[in-house]
N, C-alpha and C positions, 0 to 999 in steps of 0.2 A: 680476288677478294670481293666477296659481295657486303655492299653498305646498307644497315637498317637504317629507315630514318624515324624520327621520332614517333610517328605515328604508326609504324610498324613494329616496334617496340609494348607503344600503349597496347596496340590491338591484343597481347601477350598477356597481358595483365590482367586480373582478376578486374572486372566490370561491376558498378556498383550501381544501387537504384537510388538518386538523390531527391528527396523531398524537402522544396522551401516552401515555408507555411510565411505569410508576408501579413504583418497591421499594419498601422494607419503612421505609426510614430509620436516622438514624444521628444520635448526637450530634453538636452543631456545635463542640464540643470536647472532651475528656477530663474538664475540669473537673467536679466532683460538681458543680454547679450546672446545667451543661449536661446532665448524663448521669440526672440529677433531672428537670431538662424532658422530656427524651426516654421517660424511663419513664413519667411521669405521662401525656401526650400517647394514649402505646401502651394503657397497662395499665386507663385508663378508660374504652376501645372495647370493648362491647357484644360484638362480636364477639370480640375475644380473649379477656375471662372472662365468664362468659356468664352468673354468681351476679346477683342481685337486687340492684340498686344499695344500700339500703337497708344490706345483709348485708355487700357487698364495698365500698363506699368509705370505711366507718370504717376498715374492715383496711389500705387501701390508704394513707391518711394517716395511721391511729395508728402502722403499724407498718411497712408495707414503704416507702414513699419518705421519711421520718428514716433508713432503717439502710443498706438495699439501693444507694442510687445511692454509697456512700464505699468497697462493697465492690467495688462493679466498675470506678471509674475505675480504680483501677491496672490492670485488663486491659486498660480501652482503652487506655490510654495506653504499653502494651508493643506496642499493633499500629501507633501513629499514626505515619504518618510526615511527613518534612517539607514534603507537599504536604497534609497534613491525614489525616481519615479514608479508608481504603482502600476502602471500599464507595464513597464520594462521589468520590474518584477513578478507580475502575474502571469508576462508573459515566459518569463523562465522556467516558474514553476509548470508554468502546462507544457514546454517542451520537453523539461524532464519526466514530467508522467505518461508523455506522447512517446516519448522516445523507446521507456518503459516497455510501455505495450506494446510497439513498435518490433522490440527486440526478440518479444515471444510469438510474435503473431506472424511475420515478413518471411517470407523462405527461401529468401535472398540477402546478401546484403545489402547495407543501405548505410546513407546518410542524410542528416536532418539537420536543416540550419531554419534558423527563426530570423524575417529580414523586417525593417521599418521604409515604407515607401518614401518617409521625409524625416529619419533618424536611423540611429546607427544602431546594429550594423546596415547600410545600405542592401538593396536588393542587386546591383552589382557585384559589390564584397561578398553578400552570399554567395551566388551565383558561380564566383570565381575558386571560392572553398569547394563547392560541391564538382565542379572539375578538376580541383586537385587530386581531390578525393578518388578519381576515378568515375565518376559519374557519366554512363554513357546514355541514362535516361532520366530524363529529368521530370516530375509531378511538381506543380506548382499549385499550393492552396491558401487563395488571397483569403483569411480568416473573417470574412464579410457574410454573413449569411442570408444576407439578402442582392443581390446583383444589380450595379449600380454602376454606369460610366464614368463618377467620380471616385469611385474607390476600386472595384474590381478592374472598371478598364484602366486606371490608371498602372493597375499590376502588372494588364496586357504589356502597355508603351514602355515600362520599366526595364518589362522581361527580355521585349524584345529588342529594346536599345543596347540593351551590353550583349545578346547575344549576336546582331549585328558585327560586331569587331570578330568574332571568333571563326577560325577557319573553320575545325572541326563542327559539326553543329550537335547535340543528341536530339535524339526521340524525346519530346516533348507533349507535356498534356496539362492541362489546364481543369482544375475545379472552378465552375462558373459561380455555383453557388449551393446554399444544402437549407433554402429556408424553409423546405417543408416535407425536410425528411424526417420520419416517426421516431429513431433514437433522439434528432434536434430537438423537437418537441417535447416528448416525454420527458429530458434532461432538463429545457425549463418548465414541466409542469411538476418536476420533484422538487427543485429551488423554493417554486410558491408552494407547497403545499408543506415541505419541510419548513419553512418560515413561518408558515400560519399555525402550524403545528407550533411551534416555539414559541410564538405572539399572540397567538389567536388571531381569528380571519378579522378584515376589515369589509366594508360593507362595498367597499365597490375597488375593479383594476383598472389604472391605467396604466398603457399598453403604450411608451412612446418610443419612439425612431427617432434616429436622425433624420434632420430633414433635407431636401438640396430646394434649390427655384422650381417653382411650380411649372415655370416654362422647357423646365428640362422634359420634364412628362409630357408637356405637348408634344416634346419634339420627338416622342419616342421609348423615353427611356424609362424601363417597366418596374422601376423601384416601385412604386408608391402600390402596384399592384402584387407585388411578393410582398412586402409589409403587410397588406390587408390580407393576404392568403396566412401567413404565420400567427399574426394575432387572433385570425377567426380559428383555426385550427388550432391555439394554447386555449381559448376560450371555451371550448368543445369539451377537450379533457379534462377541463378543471369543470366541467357542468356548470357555467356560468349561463344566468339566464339575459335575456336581453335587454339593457341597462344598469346590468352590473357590472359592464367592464366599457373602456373608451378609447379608442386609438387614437394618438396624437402625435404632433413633431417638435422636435426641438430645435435648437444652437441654429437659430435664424441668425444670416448675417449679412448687413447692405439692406441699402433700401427697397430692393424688389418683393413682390410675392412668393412668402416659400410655402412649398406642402402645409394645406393648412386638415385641421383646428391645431395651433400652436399649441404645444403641451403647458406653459407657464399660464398664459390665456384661462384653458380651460382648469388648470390648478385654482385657478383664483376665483374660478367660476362657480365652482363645485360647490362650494358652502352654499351659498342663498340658493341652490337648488333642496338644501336638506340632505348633502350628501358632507359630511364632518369627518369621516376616517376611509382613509384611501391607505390602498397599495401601490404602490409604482414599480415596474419592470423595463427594462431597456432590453428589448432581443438582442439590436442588431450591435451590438456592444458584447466580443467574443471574451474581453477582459475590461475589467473599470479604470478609470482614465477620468479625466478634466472633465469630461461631458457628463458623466455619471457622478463618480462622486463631490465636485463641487456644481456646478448646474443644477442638477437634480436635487441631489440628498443636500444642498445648504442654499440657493437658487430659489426654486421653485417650493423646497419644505415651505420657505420662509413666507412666499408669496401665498402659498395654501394655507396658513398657522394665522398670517395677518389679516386675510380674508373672513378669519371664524373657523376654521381647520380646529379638530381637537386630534387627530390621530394621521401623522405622517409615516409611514415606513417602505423603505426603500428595498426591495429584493437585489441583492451584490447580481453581477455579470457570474456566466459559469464560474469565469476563472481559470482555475488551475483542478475546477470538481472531479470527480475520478469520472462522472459521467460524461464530462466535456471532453477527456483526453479519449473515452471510449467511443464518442460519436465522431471524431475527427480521425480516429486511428481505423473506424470504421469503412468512410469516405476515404481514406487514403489506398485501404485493403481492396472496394470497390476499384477504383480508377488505375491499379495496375494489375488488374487483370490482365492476363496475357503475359508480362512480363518477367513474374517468376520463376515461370513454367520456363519460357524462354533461357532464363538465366542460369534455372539448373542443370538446363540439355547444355548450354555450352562448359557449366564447371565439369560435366558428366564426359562432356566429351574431351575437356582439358586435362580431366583422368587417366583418361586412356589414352589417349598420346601419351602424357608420360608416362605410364607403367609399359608401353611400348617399348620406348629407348633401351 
């Protein structure tokens, strides 16, 4: 009697091509207890503060999660609405219109899970779905459109810790980033131009980012220079002349230098220059969330309006836009190349063995 083992069995099986598209994460409530979790989760990755554990996790429990998570639920809880968090539902809806396209476009099968690097579903739990699934190659698209060692690499360490425990390993690939591909672009030069159409233009854009510590860029890390590549390229198509649009940073945290001119900074600046009605855009924001619509649209309106601001308006994250599911399902079509083709020669040849027997 000869014994299959497990993996000889799998190899039998129909092979599926599994794409997780991974954000940043989101409390799974407003509650401080939630919004506690969610900090503690983020703020102990390596990659987002980069201090000597040693140094930074006395800081981290003596002081900032007792005081920090009581301060911020009430902002979440201004954005929540009745279907929950706004990032976890925006991110739903772009899975289901990703998934959409996905289904008509792919000429293989596939599956697609949506993971949170410091909320749920974990990038793990994903991970573990798309192996049940059959997953014998796996694409990964950290939803960051500019490349960042606190957020894209942090997708790397995620991906590659839980793949670590697994025997079997797949073929794996990785989206680094898409900040300045022409569907990206165009998608948010339709947002602003559709919005201005709806409101009429405002006399000047700012163009802000997250920000990280200025000292990350010394050391290396080429955010700050794909952020100026995506802004100068939206500024181009929308035929903005030179000082009618402003790149800036945001959601400063600690007291070090981050990427400057600070976006609130220069909100507040703007008036006594003669500049009274603005637009504001977040690129690297694939869906809206805490940073965008309370920072920005209630935040920074407010610092702009108090300043002598007469005209705030906020342009929304893609979202769930039909053009954002078609730029990501674009990048996804790009990056498995090769593997279609692959997958149909072996269902093609999985045919013909059976019609053999």
């Amino acid at each position: 009697m000869r014994y299959h083992s497990s993996a000889e069995v799998h190899r039998d099986t129909a092979e599926r091509i599994g794409i997780l598209a991974v954000n940043f994460g989101t409390p799974d409530s407003p509650a401080p207890r939630d919004v506690r979790r969610f900090l503690e989760r983020m703020l102990r990755d390596p990659r987002v503060v980069e201090l000597p554990r040693p140094l930074w996790l006395p800081i981290l429990y003596g002081f900032i999660l007792p005081l920090r998570p009581r301060r911020i639920a009430p902002k979440y809880r201004k954005i929540w609405s009745a279907e929950g968090s706004p990032l976890r539902e925006y991110s739903e809806r772009l899975r289901s219109g990703l998934a959409s396209l996905l289904a008509q476009r792919m000429m293989a099968p596939f599956s697609l899970e949506f993971a949170m690097l410091y909320g749920t579903p974990s990038v793990a739990d994903s991970l573990q779905r798309l192996r049940a699934a059959g997953a014998r190659r796996i694409l990964v698209l950290p939803l960051f459109p500019q490349y960042c060692g606190a957020t894209t690499g942090a997708v790397y360490d995620q991906v590659n810790a839980e793949l670590a425990g697994w025997r079997w390993l797949p073929e794996l690939r990785f989206i680094s980033e898409y900040h300045d591909q022409p569907q990206y672009i165009e998608a948010l030069r339709e947002s602003v131009v559709q919005h201005w159409d709806a409101r009429g233009r405002t006399g000047h854009l700012v163009i802000s980012f997250h920000g990280i510590p200025e000292h990350y860029f010394h050391q290396g890390d080429p955010y700050f220079c794909k952020c100026q590549k995506t802004a100068r390229l939206l500024a181009e198509e929308l035929l903005l002349k030179d000082g009618e649009w402003t790149v800036t940073f945001q959601s400063r945290f600690g007291p070090s230098e981050w990427l400057r001119p600070y976006t609130i900074e220069t909100l507040a600046a703007l008036p006594a220059r003669g500049i009274k009605d603005v637009t504001v855009i977040c690129p690297g924001f694939a869906v809206d969330c805490l940073e965008t619509l309370e920072e920005i649209d209630v935040e920074n309106r407010a610092a702009f309006m108090n300043a002598g601001g007469e005209r705030f308006d906020y342009v929304p994250a893609l979202n769930a836009r039909p053009a954002h599911a078609a730029l990501l399902a674009a990048q996804i079509a790009r990056h498995c190349q090769g593997w279609t083709q692959i997958e149909l020669g072996l269902h093609a040849a999985a045919q013909a063995r059976d019609t053999s027997v």
